[in-house]
Backbone as CSV, one residue per row, in Angstrom:
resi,resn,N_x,N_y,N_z,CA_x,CA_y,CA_z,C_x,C_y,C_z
1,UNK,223.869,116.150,-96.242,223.416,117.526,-96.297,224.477,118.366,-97.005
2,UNK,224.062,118.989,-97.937,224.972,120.466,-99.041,224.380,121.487,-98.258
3,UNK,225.343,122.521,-98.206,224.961,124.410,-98.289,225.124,124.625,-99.857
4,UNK,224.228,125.512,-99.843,224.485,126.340,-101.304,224.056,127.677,-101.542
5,UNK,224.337,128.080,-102.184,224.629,129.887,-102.437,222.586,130.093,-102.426
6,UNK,221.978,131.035,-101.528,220.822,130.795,-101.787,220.250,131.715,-103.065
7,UNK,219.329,130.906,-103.790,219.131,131.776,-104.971,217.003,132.479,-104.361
8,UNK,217.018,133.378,-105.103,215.840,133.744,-105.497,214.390,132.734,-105.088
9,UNK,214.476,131.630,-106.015,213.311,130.915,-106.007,213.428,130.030,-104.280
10,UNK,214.461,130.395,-103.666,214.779,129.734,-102.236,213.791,130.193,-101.094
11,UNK,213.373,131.874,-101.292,213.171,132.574,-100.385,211.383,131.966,-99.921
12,UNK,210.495,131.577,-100.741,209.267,131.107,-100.168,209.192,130.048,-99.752
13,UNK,210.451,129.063,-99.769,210.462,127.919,-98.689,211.041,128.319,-97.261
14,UNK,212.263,129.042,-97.465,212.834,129.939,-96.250,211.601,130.658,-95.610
15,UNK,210.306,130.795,-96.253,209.488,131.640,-95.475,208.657,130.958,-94.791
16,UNK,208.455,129.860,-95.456,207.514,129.141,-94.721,208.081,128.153,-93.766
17,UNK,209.345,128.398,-93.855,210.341,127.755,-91.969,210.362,128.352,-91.151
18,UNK,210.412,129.514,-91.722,210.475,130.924,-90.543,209.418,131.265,-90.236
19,UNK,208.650,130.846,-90.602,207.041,130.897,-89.768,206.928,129.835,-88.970
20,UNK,207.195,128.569,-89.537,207.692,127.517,-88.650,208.236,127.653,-87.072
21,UNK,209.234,128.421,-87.849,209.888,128.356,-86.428,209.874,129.339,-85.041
22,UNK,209.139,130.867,-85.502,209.055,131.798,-84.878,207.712,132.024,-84.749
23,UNK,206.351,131.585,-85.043,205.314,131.082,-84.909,204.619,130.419,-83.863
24,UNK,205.295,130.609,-82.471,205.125,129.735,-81.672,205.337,130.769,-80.135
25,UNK,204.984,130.055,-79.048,205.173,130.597,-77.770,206.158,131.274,-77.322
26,UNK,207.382,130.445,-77.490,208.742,130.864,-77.294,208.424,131.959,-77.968
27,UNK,208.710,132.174,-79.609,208.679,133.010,-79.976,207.850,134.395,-79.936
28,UNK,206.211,134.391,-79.993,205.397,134.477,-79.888,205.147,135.854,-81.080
29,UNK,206.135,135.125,-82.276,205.200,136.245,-83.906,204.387,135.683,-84.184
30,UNK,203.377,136.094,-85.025,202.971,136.041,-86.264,202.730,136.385,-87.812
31,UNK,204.054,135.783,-87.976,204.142,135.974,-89.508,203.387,135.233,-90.346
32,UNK,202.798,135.963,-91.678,202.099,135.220,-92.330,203.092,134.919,-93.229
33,UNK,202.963,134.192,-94.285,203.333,133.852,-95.777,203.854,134.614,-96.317
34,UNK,203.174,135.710,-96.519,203.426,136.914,-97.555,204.148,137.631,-96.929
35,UNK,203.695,138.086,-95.640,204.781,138.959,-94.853,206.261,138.208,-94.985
36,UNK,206.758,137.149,-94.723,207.751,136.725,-94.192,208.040,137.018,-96.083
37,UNK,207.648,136.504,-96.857,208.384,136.564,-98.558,208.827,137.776,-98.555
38,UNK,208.117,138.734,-98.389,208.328,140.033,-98.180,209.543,140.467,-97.698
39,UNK,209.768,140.137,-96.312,210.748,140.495,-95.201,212.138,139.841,-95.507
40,UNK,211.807,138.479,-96.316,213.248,137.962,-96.754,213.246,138.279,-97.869
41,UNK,212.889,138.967,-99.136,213.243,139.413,-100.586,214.286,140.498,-99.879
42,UNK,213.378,141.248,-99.452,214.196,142.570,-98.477,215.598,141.995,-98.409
43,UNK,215.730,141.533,-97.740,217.785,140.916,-97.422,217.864,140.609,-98.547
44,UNK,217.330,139.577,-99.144,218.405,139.328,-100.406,218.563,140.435,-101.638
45,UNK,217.526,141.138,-101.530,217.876,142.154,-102.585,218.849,143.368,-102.220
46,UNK,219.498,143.367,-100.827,220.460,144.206,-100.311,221.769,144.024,-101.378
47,UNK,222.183,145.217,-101.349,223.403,145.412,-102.703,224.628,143.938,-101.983
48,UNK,225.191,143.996,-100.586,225.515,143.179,-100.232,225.342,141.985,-99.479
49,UNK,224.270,141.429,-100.255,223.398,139.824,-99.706,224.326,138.713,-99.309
50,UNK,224.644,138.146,-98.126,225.100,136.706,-98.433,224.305,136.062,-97.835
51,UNK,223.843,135.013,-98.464,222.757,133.819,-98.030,223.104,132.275,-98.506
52,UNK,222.642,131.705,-97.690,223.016,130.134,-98.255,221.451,129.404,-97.552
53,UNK,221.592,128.000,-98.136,220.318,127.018,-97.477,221.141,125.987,-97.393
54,UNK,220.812,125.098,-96.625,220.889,123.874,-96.349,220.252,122.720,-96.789
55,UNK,220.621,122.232,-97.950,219.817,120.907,-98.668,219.958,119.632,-98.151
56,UNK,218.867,119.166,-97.305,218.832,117.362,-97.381,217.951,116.714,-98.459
57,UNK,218.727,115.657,-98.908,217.952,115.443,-99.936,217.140,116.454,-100.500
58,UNK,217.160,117.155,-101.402,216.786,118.129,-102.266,215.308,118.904,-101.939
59,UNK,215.780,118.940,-100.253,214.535,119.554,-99.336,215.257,120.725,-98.568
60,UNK,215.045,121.881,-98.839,215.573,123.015,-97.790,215.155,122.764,-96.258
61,UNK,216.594,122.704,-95.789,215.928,122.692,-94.163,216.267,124.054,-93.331
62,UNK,216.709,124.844,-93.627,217.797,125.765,-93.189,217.872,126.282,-94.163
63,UNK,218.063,128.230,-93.093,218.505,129.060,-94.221,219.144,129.908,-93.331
64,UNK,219.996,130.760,-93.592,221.089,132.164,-93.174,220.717,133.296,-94.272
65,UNK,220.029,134.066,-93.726,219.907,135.690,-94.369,221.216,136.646,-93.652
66,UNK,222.328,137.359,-94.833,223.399,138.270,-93.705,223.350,138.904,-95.194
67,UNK,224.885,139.743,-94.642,224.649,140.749,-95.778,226.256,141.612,-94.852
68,UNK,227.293,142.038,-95.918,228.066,142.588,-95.539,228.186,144.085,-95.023
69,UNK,229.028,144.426,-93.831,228.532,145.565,-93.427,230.021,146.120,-93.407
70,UNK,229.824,147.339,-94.216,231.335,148.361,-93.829,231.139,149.090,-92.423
71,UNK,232.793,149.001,-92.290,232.423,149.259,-90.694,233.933,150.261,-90.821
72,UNK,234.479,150.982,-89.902,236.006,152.248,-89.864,237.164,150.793,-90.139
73,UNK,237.269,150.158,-89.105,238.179,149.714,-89.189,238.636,148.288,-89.616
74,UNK,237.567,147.654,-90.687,237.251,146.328,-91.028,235.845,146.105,-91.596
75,UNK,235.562,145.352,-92.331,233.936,145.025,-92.410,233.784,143.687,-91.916
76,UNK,232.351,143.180,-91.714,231.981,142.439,-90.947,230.987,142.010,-91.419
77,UNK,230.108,140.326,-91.413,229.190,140.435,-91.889,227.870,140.178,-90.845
78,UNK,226.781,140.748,-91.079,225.725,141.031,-90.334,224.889,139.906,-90.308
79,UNK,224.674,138.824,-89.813,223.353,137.619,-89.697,222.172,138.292,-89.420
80,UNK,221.152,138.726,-90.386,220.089,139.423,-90.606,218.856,137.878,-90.030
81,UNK,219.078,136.861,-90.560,218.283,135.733,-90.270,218.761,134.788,-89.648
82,UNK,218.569,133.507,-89.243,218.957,132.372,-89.621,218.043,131.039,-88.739
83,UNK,217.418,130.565,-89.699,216.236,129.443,-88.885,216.591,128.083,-89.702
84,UNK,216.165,126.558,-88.807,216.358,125.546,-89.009,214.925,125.144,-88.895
85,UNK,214.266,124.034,-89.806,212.928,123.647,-89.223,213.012,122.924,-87.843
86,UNK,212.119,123.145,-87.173,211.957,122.654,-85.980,212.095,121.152,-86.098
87,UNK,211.971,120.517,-86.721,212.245,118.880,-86.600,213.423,118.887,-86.973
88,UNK,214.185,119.581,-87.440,215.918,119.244,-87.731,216.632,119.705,-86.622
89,UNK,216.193,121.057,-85.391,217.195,121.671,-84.821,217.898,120.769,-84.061
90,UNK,218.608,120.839,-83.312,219.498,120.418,-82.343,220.520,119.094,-83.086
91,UNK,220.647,119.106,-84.226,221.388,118.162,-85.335,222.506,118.870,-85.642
92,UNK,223.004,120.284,-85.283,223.983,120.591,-86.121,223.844,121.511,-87.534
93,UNK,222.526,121.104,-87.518,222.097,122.173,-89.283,222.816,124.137,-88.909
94,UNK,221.877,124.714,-87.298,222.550,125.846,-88.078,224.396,125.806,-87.737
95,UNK,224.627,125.057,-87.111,226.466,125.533,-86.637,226.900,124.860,-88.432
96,UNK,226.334,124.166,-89.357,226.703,123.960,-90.442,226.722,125.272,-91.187
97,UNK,225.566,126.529,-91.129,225.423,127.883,-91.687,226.185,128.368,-91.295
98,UNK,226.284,128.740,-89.773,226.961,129.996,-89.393,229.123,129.377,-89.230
99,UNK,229.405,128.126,-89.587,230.701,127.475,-90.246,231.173,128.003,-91.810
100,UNK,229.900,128.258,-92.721,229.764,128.512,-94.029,229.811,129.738,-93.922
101,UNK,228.911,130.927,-93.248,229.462,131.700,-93.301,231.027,132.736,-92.586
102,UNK,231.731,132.077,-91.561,232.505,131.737,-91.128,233.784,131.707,-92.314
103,UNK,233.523,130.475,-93.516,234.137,131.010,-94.008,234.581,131.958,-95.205
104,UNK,233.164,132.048,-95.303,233.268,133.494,-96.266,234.275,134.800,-95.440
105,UNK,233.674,134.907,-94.432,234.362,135.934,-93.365,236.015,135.911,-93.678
106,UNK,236.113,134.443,-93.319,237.987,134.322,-93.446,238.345,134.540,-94.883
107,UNK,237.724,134.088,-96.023,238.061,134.499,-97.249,238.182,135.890,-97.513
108,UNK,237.336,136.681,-97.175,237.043,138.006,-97.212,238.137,139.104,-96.625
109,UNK,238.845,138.372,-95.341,239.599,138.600,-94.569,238.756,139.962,-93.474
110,UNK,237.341,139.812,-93.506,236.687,140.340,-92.905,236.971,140.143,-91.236
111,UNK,236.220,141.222,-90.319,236.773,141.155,-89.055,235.757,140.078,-88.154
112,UNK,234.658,140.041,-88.141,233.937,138.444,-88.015,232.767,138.720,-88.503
113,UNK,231.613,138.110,-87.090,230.714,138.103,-87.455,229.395,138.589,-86.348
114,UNK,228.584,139.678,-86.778,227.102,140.343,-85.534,226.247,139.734,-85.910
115,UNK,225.374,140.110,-84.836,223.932,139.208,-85.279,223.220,140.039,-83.783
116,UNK,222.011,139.566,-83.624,221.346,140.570,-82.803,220.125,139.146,-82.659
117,UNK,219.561,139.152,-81.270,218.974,138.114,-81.121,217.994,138.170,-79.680
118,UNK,217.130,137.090,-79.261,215.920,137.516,-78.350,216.759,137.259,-77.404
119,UNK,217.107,137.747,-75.643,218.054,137.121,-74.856,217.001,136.220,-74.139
120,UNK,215.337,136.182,-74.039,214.877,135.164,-73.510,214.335,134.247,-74.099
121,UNK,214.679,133.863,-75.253,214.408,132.824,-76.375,215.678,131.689,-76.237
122,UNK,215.720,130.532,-76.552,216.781,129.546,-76.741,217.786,130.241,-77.620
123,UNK,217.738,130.679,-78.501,218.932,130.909,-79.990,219.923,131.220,-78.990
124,UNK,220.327,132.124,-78.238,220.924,132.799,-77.047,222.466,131.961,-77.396
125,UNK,220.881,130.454,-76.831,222.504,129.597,-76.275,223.300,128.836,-77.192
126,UNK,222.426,128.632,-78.769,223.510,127.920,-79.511,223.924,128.853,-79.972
127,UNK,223.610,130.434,-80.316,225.379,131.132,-80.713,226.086,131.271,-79.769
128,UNK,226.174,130.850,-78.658,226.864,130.921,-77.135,227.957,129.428,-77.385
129,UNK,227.103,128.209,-77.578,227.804,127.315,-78.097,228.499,127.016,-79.624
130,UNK,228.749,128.294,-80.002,229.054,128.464,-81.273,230.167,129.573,-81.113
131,UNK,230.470,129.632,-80.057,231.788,130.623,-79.748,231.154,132.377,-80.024
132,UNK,229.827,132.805,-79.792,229.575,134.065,-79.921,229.519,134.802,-78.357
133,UNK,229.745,135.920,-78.391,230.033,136.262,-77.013,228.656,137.258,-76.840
134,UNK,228.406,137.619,-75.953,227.558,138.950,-75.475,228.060,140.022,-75.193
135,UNK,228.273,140.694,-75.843,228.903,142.161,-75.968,228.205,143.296,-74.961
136,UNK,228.800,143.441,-73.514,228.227,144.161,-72.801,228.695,145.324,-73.322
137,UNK,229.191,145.976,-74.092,229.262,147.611,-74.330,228.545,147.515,-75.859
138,UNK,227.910,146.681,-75.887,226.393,147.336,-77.147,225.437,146.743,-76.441
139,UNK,224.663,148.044,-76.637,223.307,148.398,-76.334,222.482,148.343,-77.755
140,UNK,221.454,147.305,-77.663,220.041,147.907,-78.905,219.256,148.351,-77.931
141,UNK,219.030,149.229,-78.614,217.707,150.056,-78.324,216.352,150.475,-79.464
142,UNK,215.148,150.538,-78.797,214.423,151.032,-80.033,213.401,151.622,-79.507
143,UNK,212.516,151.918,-80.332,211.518,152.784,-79.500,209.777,152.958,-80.310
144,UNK,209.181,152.244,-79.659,207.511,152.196,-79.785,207.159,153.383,-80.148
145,UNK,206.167,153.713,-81.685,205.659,154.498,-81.501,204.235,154.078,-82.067
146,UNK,203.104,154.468,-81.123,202.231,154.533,-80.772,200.957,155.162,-81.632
C-alpha cells in the first residue's frame, strides 16, 4: 500500500467510499453520489487543502480530506474527512493517513492535529487508539433550523 498527494480525478472514488461507509445504521446518512462529489470538491478546492488516498494495488481504499487552519498561537491542521472501505478497516489503512498527515504537521512545524467526530459511532475509538484525546473544554454546538 502507497499514500499519495490526492489529486482532483481522486474525489469520485473517495465518494463512492464515503457512501460506503457512512451509508449504513451505525451511521445512519444518506449520501448520494453527487451529493458526496459535491461535499468533497468543497475541501479540496479550500485555498488550504491537504488530502492524500491510499493506493492498493492501483485501487483507492482510503482517503483523508483536512485543510490547514490559522489559529493565535500556531496553526493546526483540521481532518475535514477521513473514510476506509469497509472491507479494509481494522488493517491499519486509516492510522497509515492520519501518520501521513502527522507528518506534514511536523514538517510544517504546525501545533497538531482537530477533527470533530460522532461520540456514538466506532471512529471515537480508533482516534482514541491513535493517541487523540477528548477535549472536555470544547464544546460543538449547532442549531436546527426548521
Amino acid at each position: 500500500m502507497i499514500i499519495q498527494k490526492m489529486e482532483k480525478d481522486d474525489i469520485a472514488v473517495c465518494a463512492d467510499i464515503m457512501c460506503s461507509v457512512y451509508n449504513n445504521e451505525i451511521w445512519q446518512c444518506c449520501w448520494t453520489r453527487k451529493m458526496a462529489i459535491e461535499y468533497l470538491t468543497d475541501f479540496f478546492e479550500m485555498k488550504k487543502f491537504v488530502g492524500y488516498v491510499l493506493v492498493d494495488e492501483k485501487e483507492i481504499i482510503a482517503g483523508i480530506f483536512a485543510h490547514e487552519k490559522v489559529w493565535w498561537n500556531n496553526s493546526e491542521i483540521f481532518v475535514d474527512e477521513m473514510f476506509v472501505k469497509p472491507e479494509r478497516q481494522r488493517m491499519g489503512c486509516g492510522s497509515m493517513l492520519i501518520r501521513q498527515i502527522e507528518i506534514y504537521v511536523r514538517e510544517k512545524r504546525f501545533a497538531g492535529i482537530t477533527l470533530s467526530t460522532n461520540r456514538y459511532a466506532p471512529a471515537h475509538i480508533f482516534y482514541q487508539k491513535n493517541s487523540f484525546e477528548d477535549c472536555s473544554h470544547v464544546l460543538f454546538m449547532a442549531k436546527e433550523i426548521i
